[in-house]
BAMARSE-201023 format. One record per residue (C-alpha): residue in three letters; x, y, z; residue number from 1. Coordinates in Angstrom, 2 decimals. Example, Ala and Ser with C-alpha at 12.3 -4.5 7.8 and 13.67 -1.06 7.14 Angstrom:
<pt><type>ALA</type><x>12.30</x><y>-4.50</y><z>7.80</z><seq>1</seq></pt>
<pt><type>SER</type><x>13.67</x><y>-1.06</y><z>7.14</z><seq>2</seq></pt>
This chain:
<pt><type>UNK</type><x>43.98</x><y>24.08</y><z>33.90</z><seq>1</seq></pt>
<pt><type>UNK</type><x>46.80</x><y>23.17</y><z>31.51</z><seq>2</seq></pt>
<pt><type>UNK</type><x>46.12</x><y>22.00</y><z>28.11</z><seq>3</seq></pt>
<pt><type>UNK</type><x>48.31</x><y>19.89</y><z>25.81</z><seq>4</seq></pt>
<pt><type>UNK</type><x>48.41</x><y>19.12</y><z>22.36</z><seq>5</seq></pt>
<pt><type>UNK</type><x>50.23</x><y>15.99</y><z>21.14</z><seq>6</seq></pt>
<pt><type>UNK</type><x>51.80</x><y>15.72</y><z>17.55</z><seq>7</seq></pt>
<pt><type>UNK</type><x>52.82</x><y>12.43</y><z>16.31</z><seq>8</seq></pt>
<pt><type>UNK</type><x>54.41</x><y>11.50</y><z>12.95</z><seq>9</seq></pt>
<pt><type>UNK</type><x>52.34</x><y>8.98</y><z>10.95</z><seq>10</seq></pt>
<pt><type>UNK</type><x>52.25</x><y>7.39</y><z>7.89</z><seq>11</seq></pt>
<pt><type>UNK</type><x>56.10</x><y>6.58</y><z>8.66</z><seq>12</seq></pt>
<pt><type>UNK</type><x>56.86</x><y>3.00</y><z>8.27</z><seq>13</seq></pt>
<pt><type>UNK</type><x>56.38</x><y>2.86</y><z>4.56</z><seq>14</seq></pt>
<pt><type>UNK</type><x>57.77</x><y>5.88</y><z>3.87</z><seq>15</seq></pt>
<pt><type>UNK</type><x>60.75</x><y>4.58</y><z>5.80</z><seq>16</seq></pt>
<pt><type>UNK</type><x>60.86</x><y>1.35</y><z>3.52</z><seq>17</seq></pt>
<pt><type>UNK</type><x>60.98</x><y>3.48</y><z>-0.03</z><seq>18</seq></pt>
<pt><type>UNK</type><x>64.32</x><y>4.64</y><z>1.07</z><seq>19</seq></pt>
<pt><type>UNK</type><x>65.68</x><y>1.30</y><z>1.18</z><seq>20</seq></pt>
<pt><type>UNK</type><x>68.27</x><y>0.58</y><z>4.11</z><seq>21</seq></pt>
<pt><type>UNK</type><x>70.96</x><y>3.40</y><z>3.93</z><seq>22</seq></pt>
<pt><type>UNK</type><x>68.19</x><y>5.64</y><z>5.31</z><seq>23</seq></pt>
<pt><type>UNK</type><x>68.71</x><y>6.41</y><z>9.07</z><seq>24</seq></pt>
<pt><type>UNK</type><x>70.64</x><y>9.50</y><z>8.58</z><seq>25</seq></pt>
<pt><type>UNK</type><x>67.52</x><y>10.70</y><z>5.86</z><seq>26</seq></pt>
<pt><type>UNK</type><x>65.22</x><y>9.77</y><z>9.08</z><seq>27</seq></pt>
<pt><type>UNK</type><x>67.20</x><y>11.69</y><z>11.96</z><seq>28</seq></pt>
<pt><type>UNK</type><x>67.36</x><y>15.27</y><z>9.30</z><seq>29</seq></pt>
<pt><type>UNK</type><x>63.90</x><y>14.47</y><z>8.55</z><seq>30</seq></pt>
<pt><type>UNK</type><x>62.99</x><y>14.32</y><z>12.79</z><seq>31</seq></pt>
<pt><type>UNK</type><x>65.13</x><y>17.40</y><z>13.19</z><seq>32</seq></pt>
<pt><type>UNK</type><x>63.09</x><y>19.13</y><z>10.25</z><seq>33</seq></pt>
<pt><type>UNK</type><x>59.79</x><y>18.90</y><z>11.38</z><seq>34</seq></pt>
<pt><type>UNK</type><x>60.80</x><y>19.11</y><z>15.31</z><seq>35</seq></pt>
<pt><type>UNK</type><x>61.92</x><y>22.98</y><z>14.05</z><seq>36</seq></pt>
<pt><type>UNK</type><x>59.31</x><y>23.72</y><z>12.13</z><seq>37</seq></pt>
<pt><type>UNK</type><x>56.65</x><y>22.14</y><z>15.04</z><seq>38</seq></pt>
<pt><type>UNK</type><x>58.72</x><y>24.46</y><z>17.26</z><seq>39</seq></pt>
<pt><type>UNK</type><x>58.66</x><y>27.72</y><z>14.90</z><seq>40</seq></pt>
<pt><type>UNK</type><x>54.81</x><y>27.58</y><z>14.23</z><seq>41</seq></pt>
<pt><type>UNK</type><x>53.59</x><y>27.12</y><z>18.34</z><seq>42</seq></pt>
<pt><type>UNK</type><x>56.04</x><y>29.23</y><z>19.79</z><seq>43</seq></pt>
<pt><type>UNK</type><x>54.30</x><y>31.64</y><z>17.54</z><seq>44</seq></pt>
<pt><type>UNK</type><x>51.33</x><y>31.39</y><z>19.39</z><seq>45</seq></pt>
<pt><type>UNK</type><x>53.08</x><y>31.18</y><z>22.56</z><seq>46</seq></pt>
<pt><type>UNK</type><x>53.46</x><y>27.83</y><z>23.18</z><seq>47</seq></pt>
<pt><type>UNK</type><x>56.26</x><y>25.59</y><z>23.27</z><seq>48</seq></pt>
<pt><type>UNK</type><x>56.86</x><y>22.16</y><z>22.28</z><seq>49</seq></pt>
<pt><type>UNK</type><x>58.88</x><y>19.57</y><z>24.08</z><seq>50</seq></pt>
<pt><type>UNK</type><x>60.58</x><y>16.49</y><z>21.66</z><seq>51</seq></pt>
<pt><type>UNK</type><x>59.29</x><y>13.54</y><z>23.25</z><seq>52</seq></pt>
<pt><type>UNK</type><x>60.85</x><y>10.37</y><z>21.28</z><seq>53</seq></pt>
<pt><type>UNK</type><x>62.09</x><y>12.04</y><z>18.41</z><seq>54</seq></pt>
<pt><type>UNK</type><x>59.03</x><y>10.73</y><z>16.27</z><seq>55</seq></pt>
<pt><type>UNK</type><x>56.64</x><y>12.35</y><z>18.85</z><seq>56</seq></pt>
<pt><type>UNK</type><x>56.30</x><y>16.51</y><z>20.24</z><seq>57</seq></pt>
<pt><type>UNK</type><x>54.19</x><y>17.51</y><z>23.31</z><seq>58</seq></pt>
<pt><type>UNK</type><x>53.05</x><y>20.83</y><z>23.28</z><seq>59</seq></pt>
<pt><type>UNK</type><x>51.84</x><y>23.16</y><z>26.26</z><seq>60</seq></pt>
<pt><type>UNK</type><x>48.96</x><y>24.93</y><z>24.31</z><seq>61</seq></pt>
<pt><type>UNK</type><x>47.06</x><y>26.76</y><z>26.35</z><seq>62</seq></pt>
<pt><type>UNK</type><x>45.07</x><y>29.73</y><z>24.94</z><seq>63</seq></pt>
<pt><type>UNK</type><x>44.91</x><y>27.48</y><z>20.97</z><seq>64</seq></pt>
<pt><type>UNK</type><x>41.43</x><y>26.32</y><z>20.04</z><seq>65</seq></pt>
<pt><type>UNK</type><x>40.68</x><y>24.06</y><z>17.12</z><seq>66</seq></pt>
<pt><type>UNK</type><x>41.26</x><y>26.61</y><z>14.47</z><seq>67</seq></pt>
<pt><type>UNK</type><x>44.69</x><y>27.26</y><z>15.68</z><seq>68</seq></pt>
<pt><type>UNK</type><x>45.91</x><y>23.59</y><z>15.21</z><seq>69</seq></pt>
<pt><type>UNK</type><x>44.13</x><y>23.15</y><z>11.64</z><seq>70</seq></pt>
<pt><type>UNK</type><x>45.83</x><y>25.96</y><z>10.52</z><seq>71</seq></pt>
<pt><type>UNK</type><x>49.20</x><y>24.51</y><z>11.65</z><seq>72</seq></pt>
<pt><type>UNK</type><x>48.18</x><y>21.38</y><z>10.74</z><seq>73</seq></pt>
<pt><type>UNK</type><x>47.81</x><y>22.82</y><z>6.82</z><seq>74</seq></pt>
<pt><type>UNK</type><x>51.29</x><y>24.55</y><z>6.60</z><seq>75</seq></pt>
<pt><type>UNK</type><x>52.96</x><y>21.19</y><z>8.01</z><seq>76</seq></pt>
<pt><type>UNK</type><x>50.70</x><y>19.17</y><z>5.56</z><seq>77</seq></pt>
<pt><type>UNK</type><x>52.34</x><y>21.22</y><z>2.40</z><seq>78</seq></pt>
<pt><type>UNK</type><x>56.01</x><y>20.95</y><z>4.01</z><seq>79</seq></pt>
<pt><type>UNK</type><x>56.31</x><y>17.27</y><z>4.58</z><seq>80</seq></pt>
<pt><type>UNK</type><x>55.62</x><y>13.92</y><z>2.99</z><seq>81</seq></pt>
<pt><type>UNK</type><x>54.54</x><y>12.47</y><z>6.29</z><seq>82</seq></pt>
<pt><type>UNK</type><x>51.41</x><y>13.43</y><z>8.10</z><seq>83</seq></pt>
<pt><type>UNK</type><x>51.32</x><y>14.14</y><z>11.52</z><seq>84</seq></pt>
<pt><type>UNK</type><x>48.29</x><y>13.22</y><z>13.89</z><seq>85</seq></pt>
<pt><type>UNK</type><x>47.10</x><y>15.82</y><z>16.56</z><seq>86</seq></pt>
<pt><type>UNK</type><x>45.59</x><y>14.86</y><z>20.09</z><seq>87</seq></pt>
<pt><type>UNK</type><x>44.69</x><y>17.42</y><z>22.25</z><seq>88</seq></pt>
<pt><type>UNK</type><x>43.64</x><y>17.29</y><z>25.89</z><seq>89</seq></pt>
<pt><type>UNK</type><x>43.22</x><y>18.85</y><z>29.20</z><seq>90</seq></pt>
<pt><type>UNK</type><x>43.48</x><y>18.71</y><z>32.61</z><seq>91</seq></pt>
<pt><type>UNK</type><x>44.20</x><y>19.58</y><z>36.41</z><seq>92</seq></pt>
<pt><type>UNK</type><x>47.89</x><y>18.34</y><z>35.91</z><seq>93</seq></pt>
<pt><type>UNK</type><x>50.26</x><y>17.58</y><z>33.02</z><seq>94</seq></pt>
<pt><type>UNK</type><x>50.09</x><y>14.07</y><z>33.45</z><seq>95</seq></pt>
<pt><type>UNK</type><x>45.84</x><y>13.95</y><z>33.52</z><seq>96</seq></pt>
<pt><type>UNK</type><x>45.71</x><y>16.46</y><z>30.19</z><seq>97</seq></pt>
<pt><type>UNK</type><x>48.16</x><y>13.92</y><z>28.36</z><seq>98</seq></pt>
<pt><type>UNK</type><x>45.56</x><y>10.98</y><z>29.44</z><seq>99</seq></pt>
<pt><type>UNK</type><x>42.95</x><y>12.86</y><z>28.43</z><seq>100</seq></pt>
<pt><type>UNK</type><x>44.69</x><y>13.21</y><z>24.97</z><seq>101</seq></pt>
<pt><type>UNK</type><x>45.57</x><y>10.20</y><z>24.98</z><seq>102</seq></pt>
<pt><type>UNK</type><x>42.03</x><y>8.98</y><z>25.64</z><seq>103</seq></pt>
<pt><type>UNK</type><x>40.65</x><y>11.15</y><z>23.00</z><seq>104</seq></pt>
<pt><type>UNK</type><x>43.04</x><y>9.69</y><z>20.37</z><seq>105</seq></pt>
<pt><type>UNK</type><x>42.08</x><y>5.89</y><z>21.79</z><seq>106</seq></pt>
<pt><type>UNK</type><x>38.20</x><y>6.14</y><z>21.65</z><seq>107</seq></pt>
<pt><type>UNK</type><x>38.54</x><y>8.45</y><z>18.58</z><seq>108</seq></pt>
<pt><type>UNK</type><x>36.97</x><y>11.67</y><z>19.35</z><seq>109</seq></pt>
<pt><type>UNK</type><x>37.34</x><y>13.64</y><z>16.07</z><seq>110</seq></pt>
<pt><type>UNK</type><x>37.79</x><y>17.21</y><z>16.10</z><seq>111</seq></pt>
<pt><type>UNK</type><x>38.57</x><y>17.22</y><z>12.78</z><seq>112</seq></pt>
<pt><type>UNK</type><x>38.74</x><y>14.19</y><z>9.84</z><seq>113</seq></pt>
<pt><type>UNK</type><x>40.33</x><y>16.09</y><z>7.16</z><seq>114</seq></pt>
<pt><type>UNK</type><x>43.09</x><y>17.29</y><z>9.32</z><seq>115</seq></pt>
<pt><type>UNK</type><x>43.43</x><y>13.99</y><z>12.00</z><seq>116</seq></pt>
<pt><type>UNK</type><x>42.56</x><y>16.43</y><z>15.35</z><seq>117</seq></pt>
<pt><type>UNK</type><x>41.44</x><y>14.66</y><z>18.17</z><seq>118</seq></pt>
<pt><type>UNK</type><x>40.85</x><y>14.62</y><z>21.79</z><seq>119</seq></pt>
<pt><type>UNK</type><x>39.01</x><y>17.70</y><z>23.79</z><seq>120</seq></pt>
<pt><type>UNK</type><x>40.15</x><y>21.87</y><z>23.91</z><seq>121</seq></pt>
<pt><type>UNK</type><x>40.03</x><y>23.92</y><z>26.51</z><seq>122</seq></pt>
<pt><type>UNK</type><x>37.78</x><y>26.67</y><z>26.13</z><seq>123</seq></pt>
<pt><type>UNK</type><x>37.46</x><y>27.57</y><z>30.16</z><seq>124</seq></pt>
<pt><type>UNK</type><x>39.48</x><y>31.00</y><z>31.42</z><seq>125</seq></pt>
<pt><type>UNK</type><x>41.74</x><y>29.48</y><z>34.30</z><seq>126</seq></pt>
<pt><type>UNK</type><x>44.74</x><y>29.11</y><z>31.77</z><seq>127</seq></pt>
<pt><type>UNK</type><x>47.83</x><y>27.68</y><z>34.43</z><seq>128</seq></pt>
<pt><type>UNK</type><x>50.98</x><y>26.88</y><z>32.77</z><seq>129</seq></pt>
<pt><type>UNK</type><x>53.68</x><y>25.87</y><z>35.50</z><seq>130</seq></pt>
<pt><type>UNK</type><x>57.19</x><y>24.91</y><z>33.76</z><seq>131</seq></pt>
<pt><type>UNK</type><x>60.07</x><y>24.46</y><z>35.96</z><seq>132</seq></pt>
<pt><type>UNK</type><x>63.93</x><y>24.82</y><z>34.58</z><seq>133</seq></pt>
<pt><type>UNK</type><x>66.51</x><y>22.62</y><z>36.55</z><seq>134</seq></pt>
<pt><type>UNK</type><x>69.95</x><y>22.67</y><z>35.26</z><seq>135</seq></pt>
<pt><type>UNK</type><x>72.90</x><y>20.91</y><z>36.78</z><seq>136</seq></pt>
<pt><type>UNK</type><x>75.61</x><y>23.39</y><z>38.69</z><seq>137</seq></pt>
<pt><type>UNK</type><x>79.12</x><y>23.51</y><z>37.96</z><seq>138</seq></pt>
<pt><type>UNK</type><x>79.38</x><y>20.66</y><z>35.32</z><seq>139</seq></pt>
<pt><type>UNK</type><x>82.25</x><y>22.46</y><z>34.08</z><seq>140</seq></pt>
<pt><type>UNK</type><x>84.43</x><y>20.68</y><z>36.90</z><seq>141</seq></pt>
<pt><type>UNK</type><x>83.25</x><y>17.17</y><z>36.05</z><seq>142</seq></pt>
<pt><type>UNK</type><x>84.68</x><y>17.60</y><z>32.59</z><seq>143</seq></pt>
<pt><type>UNK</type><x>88.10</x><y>17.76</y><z>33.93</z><seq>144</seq></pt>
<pt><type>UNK</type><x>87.80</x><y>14.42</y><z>35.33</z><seq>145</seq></pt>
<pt><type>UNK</type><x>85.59</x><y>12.50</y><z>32.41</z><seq>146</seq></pt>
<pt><type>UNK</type><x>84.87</x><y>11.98</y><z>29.52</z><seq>147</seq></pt>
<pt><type>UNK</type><x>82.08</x><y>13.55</y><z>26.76</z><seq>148</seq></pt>
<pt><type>UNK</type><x>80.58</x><y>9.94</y><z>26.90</z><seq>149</seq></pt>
<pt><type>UNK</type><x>80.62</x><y>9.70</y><z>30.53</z><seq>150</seq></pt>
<pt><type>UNK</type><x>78.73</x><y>12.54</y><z>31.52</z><seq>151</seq></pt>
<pt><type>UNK</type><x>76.06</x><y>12.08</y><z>28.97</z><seq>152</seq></pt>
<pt><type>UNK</type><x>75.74</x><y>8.69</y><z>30.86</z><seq>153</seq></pt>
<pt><type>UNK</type><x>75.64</x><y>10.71</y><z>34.40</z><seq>154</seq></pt>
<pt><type>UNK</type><x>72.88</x><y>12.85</y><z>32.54</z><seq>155</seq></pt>
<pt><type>UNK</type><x>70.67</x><y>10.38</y><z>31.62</z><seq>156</seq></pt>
<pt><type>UNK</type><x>70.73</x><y>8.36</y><z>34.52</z><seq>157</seq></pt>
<pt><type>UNK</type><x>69.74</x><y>12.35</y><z>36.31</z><seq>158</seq></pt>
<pt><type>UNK</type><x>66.70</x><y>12.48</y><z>33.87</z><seq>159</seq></pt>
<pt><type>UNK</type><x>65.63</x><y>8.91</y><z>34.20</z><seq>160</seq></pt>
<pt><type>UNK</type><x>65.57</x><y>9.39</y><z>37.57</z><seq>161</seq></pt>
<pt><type>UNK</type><x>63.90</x><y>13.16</y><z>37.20</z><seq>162</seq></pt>
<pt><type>UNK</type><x>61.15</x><y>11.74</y><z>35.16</z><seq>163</seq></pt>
<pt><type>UNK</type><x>59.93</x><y>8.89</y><z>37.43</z><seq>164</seq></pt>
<pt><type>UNK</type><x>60.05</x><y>11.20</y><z>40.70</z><seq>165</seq></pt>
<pt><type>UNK</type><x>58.09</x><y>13.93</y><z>38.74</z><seq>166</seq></pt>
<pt><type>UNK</type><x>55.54</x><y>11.25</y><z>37.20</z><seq>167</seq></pt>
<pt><type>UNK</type><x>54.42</x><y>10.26</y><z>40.32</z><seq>168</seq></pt>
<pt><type>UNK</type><x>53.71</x><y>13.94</y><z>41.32</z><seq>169</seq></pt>
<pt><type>UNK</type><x>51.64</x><y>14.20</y><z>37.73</z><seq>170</seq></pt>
<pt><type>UNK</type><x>54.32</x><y>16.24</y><z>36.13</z><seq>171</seq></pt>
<pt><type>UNK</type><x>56.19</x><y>15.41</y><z>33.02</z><seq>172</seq></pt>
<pt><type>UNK</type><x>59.86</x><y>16.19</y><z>32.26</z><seq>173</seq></pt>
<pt><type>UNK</type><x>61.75</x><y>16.87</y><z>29.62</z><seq>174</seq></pt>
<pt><type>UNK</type><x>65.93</x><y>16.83</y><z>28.74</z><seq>175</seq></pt>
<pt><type>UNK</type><x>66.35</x><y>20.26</y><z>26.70</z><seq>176</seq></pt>
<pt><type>UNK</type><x>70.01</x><y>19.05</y><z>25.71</z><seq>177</seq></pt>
<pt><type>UNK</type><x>73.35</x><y>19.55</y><z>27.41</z><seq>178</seq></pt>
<pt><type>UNK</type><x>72.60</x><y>20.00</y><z>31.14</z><seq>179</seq></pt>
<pt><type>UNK</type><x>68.77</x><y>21.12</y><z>30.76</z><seq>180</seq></pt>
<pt><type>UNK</type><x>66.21</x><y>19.96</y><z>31.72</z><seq>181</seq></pt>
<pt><type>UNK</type><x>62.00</x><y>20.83</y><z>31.89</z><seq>182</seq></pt>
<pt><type>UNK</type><x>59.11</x><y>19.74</y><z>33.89</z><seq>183</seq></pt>
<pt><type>UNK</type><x>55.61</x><y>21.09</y><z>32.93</z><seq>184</seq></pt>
<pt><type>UNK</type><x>54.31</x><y>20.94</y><z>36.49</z><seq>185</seq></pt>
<pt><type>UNK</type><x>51.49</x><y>21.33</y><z>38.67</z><seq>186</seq></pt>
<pt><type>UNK</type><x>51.70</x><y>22.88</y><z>42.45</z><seq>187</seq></pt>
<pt><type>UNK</type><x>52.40</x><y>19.55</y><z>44.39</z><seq>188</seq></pt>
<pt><type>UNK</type><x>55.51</x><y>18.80</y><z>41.51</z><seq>189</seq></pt>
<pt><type>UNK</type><x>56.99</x><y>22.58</y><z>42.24</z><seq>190</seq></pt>
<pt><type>UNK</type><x>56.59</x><y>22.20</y><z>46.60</z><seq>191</seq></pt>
<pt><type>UNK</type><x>58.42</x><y>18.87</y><z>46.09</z><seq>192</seq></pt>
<pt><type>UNK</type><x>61.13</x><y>20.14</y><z>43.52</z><seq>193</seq></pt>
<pt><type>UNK</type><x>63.73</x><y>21.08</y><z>46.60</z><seq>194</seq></pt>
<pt><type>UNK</type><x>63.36</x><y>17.78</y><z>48.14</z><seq>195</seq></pt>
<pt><type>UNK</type><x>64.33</x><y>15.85</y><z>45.06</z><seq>196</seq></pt>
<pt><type>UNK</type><x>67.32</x><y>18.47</y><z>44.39</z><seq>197</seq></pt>
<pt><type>UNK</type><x>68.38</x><y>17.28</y><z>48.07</z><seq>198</seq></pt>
<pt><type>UNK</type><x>68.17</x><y>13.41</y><z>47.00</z><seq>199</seq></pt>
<pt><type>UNK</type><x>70.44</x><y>13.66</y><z>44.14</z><seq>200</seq></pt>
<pt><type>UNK</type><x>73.07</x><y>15.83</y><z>46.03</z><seq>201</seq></pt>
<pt><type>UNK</type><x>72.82</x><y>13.38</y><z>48.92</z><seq>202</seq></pt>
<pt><type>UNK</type><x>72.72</x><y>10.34</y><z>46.77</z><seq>203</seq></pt>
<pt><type>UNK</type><x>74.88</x><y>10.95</y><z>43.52</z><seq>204</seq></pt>
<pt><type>UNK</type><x>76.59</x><y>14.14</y><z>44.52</z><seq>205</seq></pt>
<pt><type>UNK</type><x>75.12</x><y>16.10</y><z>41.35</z><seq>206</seq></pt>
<pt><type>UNK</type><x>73.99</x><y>19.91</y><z>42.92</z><seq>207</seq></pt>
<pt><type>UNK</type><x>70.92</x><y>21.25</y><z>41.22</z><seq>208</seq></pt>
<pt><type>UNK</type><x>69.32</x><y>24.91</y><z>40.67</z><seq>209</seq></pt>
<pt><type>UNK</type><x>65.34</x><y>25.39</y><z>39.43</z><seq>210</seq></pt>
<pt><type>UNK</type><x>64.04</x><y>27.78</y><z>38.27</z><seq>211</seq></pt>
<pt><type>UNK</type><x>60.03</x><y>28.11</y><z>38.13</z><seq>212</seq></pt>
<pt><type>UNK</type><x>58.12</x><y>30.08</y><z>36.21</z><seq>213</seq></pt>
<pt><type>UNK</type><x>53.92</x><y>30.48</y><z>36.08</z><seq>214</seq></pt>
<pt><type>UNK</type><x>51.82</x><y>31.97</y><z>33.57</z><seq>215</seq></pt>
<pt><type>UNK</type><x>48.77</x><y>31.66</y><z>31.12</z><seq>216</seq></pt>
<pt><type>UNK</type><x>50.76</x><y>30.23</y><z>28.06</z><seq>217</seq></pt>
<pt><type>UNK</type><x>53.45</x><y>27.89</y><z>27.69</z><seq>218</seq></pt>
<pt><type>UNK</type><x>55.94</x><y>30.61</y><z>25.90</z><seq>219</seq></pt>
<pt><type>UNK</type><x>55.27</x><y>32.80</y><z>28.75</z><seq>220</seq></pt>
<pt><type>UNK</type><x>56.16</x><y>30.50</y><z>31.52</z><seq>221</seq></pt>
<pt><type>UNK</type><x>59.26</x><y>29.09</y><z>29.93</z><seq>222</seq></pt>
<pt><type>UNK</type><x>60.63</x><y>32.90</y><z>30.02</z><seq>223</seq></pt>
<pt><type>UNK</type><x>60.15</x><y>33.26</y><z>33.75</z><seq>224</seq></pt>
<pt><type>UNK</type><x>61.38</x><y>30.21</y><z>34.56</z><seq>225</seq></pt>
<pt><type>UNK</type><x>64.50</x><y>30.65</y><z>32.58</z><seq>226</seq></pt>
<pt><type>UNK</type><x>64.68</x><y>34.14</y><z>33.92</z><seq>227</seq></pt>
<pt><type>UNK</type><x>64.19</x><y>32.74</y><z>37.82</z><seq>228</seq></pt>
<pt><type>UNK</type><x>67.25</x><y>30.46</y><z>37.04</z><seq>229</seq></pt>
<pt><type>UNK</type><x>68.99</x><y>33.48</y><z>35.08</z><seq>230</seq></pt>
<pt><type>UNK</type><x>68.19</x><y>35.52</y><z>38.96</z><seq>231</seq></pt>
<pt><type>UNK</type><x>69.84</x><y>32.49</y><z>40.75</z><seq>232</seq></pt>
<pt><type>UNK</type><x>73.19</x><y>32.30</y><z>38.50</z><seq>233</seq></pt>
<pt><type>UNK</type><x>73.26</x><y>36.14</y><z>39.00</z><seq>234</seq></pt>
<pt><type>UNK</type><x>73.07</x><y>35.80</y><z>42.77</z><seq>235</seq></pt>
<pt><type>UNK</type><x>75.75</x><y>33.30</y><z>43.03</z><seq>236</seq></pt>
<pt><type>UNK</type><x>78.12</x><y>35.08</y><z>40.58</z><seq>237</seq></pt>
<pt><type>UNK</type><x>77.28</x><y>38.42</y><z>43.31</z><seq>238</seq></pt>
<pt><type>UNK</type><x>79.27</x><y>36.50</y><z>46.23</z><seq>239</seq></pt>
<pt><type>UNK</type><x>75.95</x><y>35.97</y><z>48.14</z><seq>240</seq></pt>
<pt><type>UNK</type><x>74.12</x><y>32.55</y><z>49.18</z><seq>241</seq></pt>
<pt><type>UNK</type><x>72.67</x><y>31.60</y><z>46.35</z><seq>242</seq></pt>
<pt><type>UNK</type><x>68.85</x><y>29.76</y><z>46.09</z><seq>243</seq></pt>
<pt><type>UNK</type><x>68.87</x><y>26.38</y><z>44.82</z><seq>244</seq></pt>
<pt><type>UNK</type><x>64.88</x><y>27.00</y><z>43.43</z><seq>245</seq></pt>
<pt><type>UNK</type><x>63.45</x><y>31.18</y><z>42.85</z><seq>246</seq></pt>
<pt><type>UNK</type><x>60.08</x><y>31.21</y><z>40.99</z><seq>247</seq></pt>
<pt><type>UNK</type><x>58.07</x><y>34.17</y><z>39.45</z><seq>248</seq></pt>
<pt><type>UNK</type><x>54.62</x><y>34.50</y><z>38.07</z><seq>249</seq></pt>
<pt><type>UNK</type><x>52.88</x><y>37.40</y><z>35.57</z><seq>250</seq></pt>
């Protein structure tokens, strides 16, 4: 069971409009701001948060009850002019504990009023946190042959077509920056992970390596899967046939 807890800026449009129209660049430090301090105060609890819009972080929290995000939600309150709302839900798969956030935040299930919590923790004992790490091999090589622009357009076109493939298989992925990229997955996402490397070699010539890591909080899994990728960069660099996916669990 993998539980995830939404964060969503609020109260934004008129703060926006108080800083009159030279104000995009006060918007993008302010986005950047609260995305590290969001970052700083789960990973503490070992979780880890995933920037989903800019305006919007979603947040593998398994193991965090109610009192965990209240007390976040108080540090954040005191650092920022904007509030932030908190939906927390649940589920079998990534994609069913975001609905279930997402219904919680819909039919307003309030955890808490004076801190805008809602949606449904977790407090079952089968904590499964699944994150996979795919980052694209040799880029170096396409550099020599375009330009910065150009492969952020390859890149995005690779995670636009990452993130449909994975939705349909209940997972939900994430570009980390440069040539990173997440998917907080479930079992049928990570057996189907080598044939979607194999489509985007075959259809856009862009070679792949994944590393998977599985554990009881998000933190945790993050590590192993960086580590399993770490273990298949170390293989190649030995001479030997590398994997294109190595997993490990704790």
């Amino acid at each position: 069971m993998i539980q995830l807890s939404i964060l969503k800026i609020t109260e934004y449009g008129p703060w926006t409009l108080t800083l009159g129209s030279d104000r995009e660049h006060e918007l993008q430090m302010l986005q950047a701001s609260i995305y590290k301090e969001v970052q700083k105060l789960f990973s503490e609890k070992n979780c880890i948060v995933f920037l989903n819009r800019a305006d919007e972080f979603f947040v593998v929290s398994n193991g965090l009850g109610l009192e965990d995000h209240i007390q976040i939600q108080k540090i954040l309150k005191k650092l920022f002019e904007v509030g932030l709302t908190i939906s927390i839900g649940y589920g079998n798969s990534p994609f069913k504990a975001n609905l279930n956030a997402y219904e919680g935040k819909k039919n307003k299930i309030i955890l808490s009023t004076e801190h805008n919590i809602f949606g449904f923790v977790y407090d079952g004992f089968d904590s499964k946190v699944s994150i996979m790490h795919l980052d694209v091999d040799n880029l170096t090589s396409k550099r020599k042959t375009n330009s910065p622009y150009e492969i952020t357009s390859v890149i995005f076109g690779l995670y636009s077509k990452m993130s449909k493939y994975f939705l349909e298989k209940n997972s939900l992925a994430f570009f980390m920056g440069g040539d990173n990229f997440m998917i907080v997955s479930n079992d049928e996402a990570k057996q189907s992970v080598q044939d979607f490397i194999d489509i985007v070699k075959n259809d856009d010539g862009i070679l792949l390596n994944c590393g998977i890591g599985n554990a009881n909080t998000g933190r945790e899994a993050v590590k192993l899967a960086t580590k399993s990728l770490d273990t298949i960069r170390e293989i190649r660099d030995s001479g030997k046939e590398k994997p294109e996916v190595y997993e490990l669990s704790c």
